[in-house]
NUNU-461583 format. One record per residue (C-alpha): residue in three letters; x, y, z. Coordinates in steps of 0.001 Angstrom, whole numbers, padded with zeros to 6 digits, always signed. Example, Ala and Ser with C-alpha at 12.3 -4.5 7.8 and 13.67 -1.06 7.14 Angstrom:
BEGIN
ala+012300-004500+007800;ser+013670-001060+007140;
This chain:
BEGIN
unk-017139-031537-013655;unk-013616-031005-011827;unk-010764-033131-012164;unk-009466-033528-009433;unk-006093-034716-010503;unk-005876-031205-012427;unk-006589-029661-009498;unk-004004-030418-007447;unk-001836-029978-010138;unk-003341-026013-010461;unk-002459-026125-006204;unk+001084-027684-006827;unk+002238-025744-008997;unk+000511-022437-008132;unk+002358-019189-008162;unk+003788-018408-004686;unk+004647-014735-005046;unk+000880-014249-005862;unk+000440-016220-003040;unk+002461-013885-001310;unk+000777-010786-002297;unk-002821-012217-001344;unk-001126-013158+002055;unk+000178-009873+002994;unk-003322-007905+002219;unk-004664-009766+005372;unk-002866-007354+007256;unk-004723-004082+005954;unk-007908-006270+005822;unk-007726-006653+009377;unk-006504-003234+010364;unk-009285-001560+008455;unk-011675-003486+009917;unk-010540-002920+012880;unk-010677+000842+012568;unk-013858+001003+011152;unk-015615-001111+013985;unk-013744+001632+016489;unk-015199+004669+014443;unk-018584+003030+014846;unk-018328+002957+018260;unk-016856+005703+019558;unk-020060+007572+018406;unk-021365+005808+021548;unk-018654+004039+023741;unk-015566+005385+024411;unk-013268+002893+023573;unk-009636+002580+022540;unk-008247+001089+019254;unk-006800-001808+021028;unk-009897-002435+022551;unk-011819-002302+019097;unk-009165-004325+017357;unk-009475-007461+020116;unk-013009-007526+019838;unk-013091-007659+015919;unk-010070-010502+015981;unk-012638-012077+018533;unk-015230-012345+016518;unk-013353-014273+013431;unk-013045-017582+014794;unk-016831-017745+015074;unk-017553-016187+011788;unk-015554-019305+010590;unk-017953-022206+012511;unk-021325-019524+012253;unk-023372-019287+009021;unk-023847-016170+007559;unk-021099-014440+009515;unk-023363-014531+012799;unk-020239-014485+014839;unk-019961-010454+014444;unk-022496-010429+017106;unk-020248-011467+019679;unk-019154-007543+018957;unk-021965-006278+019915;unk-021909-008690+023621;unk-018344-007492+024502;unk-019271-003641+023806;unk-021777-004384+026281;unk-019724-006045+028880;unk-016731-003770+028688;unk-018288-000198+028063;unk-021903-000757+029283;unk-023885+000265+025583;unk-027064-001522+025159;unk-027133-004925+023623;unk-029469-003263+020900;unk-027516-000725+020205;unk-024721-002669+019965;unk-025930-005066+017361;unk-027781-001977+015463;unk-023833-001081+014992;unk-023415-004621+013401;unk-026387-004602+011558;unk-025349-001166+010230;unk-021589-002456+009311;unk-023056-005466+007237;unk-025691-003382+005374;unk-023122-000695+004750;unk-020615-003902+003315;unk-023425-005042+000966;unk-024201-001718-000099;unk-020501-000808-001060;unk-019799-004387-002735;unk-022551-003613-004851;unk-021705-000182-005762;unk-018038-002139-007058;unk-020115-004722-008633;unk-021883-002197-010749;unk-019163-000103-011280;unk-017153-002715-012431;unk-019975-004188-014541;unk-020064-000742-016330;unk-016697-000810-017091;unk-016131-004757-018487;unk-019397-006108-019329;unk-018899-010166-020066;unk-021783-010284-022120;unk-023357-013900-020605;unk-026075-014688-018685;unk-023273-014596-015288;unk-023121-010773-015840;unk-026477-010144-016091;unk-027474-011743-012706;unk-024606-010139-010702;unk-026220-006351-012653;unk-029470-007419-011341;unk-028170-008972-007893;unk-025992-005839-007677;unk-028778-002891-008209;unk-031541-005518-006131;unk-028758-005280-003196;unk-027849-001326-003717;unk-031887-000666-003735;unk-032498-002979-000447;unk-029460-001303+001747;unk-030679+002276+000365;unk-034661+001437+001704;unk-032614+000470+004689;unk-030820+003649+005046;unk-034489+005742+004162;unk-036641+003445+006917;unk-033881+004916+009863;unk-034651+008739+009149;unk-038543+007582+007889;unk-040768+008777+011069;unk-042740+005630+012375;unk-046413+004990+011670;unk-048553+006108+014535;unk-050301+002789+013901;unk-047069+000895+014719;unk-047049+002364+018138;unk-050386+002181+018990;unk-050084-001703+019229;unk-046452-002102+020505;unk-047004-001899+024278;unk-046001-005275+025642;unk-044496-008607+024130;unk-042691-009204+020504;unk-043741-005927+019513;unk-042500-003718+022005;unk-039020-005497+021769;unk-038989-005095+018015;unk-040016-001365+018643;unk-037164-000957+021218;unk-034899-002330+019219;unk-035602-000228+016302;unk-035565+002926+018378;unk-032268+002398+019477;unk-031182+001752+015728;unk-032692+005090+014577;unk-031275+006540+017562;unk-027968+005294+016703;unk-027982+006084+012866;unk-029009+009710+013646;unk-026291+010144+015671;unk-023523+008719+012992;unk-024904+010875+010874;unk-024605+014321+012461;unk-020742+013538+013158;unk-018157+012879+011350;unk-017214+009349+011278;unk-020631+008868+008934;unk-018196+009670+005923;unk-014840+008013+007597;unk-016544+005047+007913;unk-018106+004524+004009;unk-014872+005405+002840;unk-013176+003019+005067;unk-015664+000156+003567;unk-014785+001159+000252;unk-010671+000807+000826;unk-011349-002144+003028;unk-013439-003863+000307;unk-011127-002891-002676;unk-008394-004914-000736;unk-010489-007916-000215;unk-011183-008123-003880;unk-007618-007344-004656;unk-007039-010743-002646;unk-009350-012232-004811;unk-007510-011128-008138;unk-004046-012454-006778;unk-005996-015839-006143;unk-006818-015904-009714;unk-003413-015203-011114;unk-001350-017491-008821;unk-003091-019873-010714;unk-002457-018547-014043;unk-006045-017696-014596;unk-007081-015494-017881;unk-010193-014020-016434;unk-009204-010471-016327;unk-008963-008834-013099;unk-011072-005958-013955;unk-013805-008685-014204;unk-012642-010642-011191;unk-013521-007052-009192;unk-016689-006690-011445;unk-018352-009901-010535;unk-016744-011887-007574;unk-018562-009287-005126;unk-021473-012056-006139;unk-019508-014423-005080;unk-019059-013138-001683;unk-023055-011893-001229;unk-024122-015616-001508;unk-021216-016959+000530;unk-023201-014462+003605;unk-026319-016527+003559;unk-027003-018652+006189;unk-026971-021979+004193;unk-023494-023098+004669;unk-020879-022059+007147;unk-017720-019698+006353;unk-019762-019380+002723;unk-018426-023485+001990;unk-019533-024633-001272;unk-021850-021669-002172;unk-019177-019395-002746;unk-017178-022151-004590;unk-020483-023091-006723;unk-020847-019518-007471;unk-017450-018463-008130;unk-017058-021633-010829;unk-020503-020351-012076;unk-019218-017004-012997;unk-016166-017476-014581;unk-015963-021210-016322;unk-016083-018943-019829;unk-012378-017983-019556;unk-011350-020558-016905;unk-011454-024014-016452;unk-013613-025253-013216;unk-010422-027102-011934;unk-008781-024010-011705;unk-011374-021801-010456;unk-011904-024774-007566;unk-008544-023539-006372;unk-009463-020020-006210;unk-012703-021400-004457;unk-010251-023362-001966;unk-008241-020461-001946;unk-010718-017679-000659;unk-011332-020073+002579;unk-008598-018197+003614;unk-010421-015443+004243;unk-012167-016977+007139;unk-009353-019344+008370;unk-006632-016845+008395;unk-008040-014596+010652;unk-009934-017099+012774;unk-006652-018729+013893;unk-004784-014786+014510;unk-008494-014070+016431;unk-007970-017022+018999;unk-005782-015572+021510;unk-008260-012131+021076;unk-011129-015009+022368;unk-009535-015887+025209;unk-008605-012670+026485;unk-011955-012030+026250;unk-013018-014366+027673;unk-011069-013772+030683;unk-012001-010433+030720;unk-015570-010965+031267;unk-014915-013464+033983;unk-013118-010527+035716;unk-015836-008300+035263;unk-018346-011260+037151;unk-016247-011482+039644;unk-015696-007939+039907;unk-019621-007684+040203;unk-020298-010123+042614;unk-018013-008741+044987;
């Protein structure tokens, strides 16, 4: 049960140097992301970093009002209008940068867990959460150099099938590609910086409240957290992440407290949403050029 009197005293008197310091990593948040979503592409579009960095601030403000993050697709519709790639190529590159996410959250999660193991029932579902996730991106990974059943193509000449085979193609097509250059490895290590940062948010969240949950364990098992806030039952990850988050650590912190860091992590979406508006409507305008452009 929260009090909710106790929680706004948590929020009143929070630390605001922490506050600070979780403020600030937006910045390399963004700009990582931003690079990584330009090494993606520029194994198929050429593209500049400006380009890339408008079209990922573009997509925030509808990953805050989409479940599940669905607003990265919008990514994959501007690389289409402005450099001509295929629409399913395009969202084989977002497909790609979400299953390569999960897969390095879990290898922290694990990592972590191996390190500071709390010992409850919380640790043991984010150990088997983490190595269920790790095992699902790596079948992933083996299914896009796996040759395809002759008995898949034999009945995928026309309707549903033969879009799902398309679509797959150019996925394969894609991922083969990544992985004879050299952004294959720029871009896993980029996921792995981008995601220490976000979870270093997450740690300063804790202690501007004063929490005692060590931050080893805050890197160890908030990755959780942040898996269930990406299904598509809630938008931004509302309540879900907060349930989960509460779930986790209420045996060093009170759930008043950890509510804040729960209120706290909104951030995540609403801070870059609101910098990503003007990055919409240039867009947005953009296209409209491109229409007019064409019918001319």
């Amino acid at each position: 049960m929260i009090d909710s009197r106790r929680l706004l005293e948590n929020l009143r008197h929070a630390d605001l140097l922490w506050f600070g310091a979780a403020l600030v990593l937006f910045v390399p948040q963004i700009m990582l992301t931003a690079l990584r979503w330009h090494i993606l592409v520029r194994n198929c579009a050429k593209t500049s970093f400006n380009e890339s960095f408008t079209v990922v601030m573009a997509a925030h403000p509808l990953n805050l009002c989409l479940p599940a993050k669905a607003g990265d697709l919008l990514k994959a519709l501007f690389l289409k209008r402005r450099s001509g790639v295929l629409l399913k190529t395009g969202v084989s590159i977002v497909v790609l940068e979400r299953v390569m996410d999960l897969a390095v959250l879990s290898c922290l999660m694990l990592a972590g867990l191996f390190f500071v193991w709390p010992g409850n029932e919380a640790g043991l579902t984010a150990l088997i959460s983490g190595a269920a996730v790790l095992t699902s991106a790596l079948i992933y990974f083996f299914l896009q150099l796996a040759p395809i059943p002759q008995c898949f193509s034999k009945y995928t000449h026309t309707g549903f099938l033969a879009a799902a085979r398309e679509a797959i193609e150019a996925s394969r097509s894609y991922f083969t590609s990544l992985l004879h250059s050299a952004r294959a490895p720029q871009a896993v290590g980029l996921s792995f910086i981008l995601w220490f940062f976000h979870l270093a948010q997450f740690v300063c969240f804790f202690k501007m409240f004063g929490a005692s949950t060590p931050a080893l364990l805050v890197i160890a098992c908030v990755p959780l957290a942040v898996m269930v806030g990406l299904l598509p039952i809630s938008f931004a990850g509302l309540g879900t992440r907060d349930a989960v988050l509460i779930w986790l650590f209420m045996s060093w912190d009170p759930p008043d407290l950890l509510a804040g860091v729960g209120l706290m992590s909104h951030l995540r979406y609403i801070v870059p949403a609101l910098l990503g508006v003007p990055a919409v409507r240039y867009h947005l305008s953009a296209v409209k050029e491109l229409r007019g452009e064409s019918e001319t």
